[in-house]
C-alpha positions in Angstrom: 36.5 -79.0 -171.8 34.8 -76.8 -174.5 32.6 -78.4 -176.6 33.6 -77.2 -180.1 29.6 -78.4 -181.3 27.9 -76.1 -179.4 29.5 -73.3 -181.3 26.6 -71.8 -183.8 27.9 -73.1 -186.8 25.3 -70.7 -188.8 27.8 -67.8 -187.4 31.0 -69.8 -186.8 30.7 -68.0 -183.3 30.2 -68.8 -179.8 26.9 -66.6 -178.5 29.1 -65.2 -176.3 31.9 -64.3 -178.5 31.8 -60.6 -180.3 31.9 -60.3 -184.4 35.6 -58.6 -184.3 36.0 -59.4 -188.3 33.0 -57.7 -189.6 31.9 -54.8 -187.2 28.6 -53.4 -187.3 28.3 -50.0 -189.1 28.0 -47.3 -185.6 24.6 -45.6 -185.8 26.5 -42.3 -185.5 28.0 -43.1 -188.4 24.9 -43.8 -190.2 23.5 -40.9 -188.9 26.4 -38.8 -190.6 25.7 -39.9 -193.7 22.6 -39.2 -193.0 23.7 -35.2 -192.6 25.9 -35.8 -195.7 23.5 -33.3 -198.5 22.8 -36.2 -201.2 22.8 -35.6 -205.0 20.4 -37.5 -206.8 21.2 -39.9 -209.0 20.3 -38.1 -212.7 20.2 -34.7 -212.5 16.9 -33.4 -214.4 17.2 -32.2 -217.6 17.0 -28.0 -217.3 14.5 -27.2 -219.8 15.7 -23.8 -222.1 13.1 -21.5 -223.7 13.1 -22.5 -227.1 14.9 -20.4 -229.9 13.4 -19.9 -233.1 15.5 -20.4 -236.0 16.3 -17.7 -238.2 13.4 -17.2 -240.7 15.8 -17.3 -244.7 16.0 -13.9 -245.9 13.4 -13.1 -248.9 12.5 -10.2 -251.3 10.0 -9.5 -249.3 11.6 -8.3 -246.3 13.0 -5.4 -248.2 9.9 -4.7 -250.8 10.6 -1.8 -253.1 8.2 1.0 -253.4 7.4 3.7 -256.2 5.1 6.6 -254.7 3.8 8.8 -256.9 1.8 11.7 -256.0 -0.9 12.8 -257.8 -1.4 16.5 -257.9 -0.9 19.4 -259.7 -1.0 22.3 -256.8 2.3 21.5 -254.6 5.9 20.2 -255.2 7.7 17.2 -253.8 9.2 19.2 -250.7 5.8 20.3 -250.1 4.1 16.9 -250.3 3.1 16.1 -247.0 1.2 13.2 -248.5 4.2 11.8 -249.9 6.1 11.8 -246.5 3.5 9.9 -244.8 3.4 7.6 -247.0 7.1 7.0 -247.5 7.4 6.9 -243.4 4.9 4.4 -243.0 6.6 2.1 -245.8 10.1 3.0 -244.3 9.0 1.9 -240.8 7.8 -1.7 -242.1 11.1 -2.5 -243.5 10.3 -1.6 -246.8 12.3 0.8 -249.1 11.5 3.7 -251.5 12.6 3.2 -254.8 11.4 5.7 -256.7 9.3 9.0 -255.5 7.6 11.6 -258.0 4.8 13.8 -258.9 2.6 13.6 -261.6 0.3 16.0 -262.8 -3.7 14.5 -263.3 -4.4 13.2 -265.9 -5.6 10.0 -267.6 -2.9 9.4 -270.4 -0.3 10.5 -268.0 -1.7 8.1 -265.4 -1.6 5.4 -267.3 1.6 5.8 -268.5 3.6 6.3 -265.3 2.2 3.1 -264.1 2.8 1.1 -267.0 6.0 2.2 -266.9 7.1 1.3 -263.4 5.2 -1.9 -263.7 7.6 -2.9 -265.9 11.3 -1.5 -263.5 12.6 -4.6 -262.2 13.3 -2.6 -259.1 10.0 -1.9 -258.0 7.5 -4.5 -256.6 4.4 -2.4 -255.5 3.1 1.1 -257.0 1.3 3.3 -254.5 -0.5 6.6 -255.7 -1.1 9.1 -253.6 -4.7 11.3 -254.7 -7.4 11.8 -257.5 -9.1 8.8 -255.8 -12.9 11.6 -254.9 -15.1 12.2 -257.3 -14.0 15.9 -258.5 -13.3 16.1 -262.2 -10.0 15.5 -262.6 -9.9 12.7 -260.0 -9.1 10.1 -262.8 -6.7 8.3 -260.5 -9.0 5.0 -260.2 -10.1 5.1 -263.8 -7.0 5.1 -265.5 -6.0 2.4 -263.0 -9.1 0.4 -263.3 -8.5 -0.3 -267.4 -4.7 -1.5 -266.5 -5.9 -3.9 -264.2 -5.3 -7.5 -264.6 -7.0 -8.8 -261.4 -9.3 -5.8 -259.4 -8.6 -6.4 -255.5 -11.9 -4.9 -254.7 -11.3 -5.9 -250.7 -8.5 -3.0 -250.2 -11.3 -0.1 -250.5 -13.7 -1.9 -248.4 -11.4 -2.6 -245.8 -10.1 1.4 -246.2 -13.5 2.3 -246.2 -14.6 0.8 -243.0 -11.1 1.9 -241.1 -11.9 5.6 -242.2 -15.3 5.3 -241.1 -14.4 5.6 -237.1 -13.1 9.2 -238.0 -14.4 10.4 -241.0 -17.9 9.2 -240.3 -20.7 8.5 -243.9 -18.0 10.8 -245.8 -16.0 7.7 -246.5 -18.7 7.2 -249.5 -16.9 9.8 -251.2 -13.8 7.9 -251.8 -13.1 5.2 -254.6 -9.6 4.1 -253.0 -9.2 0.8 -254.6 -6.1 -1.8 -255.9 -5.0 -4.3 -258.5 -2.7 -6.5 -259.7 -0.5 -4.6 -263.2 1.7 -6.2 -264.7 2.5 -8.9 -262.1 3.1 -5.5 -259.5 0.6 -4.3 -257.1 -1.1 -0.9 -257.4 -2.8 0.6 -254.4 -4.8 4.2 -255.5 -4.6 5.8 -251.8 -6.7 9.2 -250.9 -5.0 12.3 -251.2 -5.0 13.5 -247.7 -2.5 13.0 -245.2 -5.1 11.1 -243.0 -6.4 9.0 -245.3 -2.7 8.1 -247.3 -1.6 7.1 -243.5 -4.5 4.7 -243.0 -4.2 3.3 -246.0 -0.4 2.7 -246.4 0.7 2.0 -242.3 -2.6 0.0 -241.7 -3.3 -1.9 -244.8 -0.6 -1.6 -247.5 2.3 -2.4 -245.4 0.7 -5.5 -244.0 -0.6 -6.8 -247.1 2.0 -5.7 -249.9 4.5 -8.4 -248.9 2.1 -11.4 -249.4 0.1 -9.8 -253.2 3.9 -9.0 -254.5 4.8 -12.6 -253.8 1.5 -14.4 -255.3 1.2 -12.0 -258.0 4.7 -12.5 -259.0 4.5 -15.1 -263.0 7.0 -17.7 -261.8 8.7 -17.2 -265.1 9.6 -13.7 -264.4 11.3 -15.0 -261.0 13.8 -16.9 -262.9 14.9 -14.3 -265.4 
């Protein structure tokens, strides 16, 4: 007779009998899963190169130059001057508004940048010459008594950029800048090396930042 007590009662089977109800997982099986390539649980967050946003659009991105030329011994399509210059502003984004040649001369001076002071459509002067110390180099002294604010750091830096290639004769030139009428004015040497030092490495880079802080807010708003 079977004695239904000695079953394990923690089982609810005999220790003979085999658990036919709830068969053990097969270790092959196991080991298939095993083989089975896993994905893990969150996949990490692929970090993208970040973007800049678009920088608003501002005057200053498309600054308006007048070149004038100061000379009385060539014409425009001879003024090589000129063209380096206008490349240089060109090539920073900037754009020529205005382009002329005037004859040396203090009145005159002062009048042709009074004048385009004044043009809405113009935000920095450059000339181009009568920056040496000849006689009718007047350039810097007919500037200098239009000047609101004198920006004496533009011929020092000039100065010590023209020094690597034109050596002690840098003392012979009185390029300087100011603030007329609200509108910068930068009085550049007349030769073709010394107008492209001045307007592709300091003019350019520096224009954009004096025409905004020299701007009278009250202008702005008209």
């Amino acid at each position: 007779m079977v004695d239904f007590q000695s079953r394990d009662t923690k089982r609810g089977l005999d220790d003979g009998d085999e658990e036919e109800d709830e068969p053990e997982k097969p270790a092959e099986d196991e080991a298939a899963l095993d083989d089975e390539p896993t994905q893990p649980e969150t996949e990490p967050a692929v970090e993208e190169p970040p973007t800049a946003e678009a920088a608003p659009a501002t005057e200053d991105e498309a600054l308006a130059y007048a070149v004038v030329t100061v000379t009385d011994d060539r014409s425009l399509s001879e003024d090589v001057q000129g063209d380096v210059a206008v490349d240089a502003i060109e090539n920073s984004g900037g754009q020529v508004a205005t382009r002329d040649l005037v004859q040396p001369g203090y009145d005159g001076l002062q009048t042709t940048i009074t004048t385009l002071s004044k043009r809405c459509d113009v935000d920095v002067i450059v000339t181009i010459g009568g920056t040496g110390v000849e006689p009718d180099d007047v350039t810097v002294d007919a500037l200098r008594s239009l000047l609101d604010k004198h920006l004496p750091g533009f011929g020092e830096l000039f100065r010590l950029l023209a020094h690597e290639t034109e050596g002690t004769a840098v003392v012979g030139t009185r390029a300087t800048a100011g603030i007329v009428q609200s509108t910068p004015v930068f009085a550049v040497p007349g030769t073709v090396d010394g107008a492209r030092t001045a307007v592709e490495e300091i003019v350019v880079n520096e224009a954009p930042h004096l025409a905004a802080e020299a701007t009278d807010p009250a202008e702005s708003q008209q």
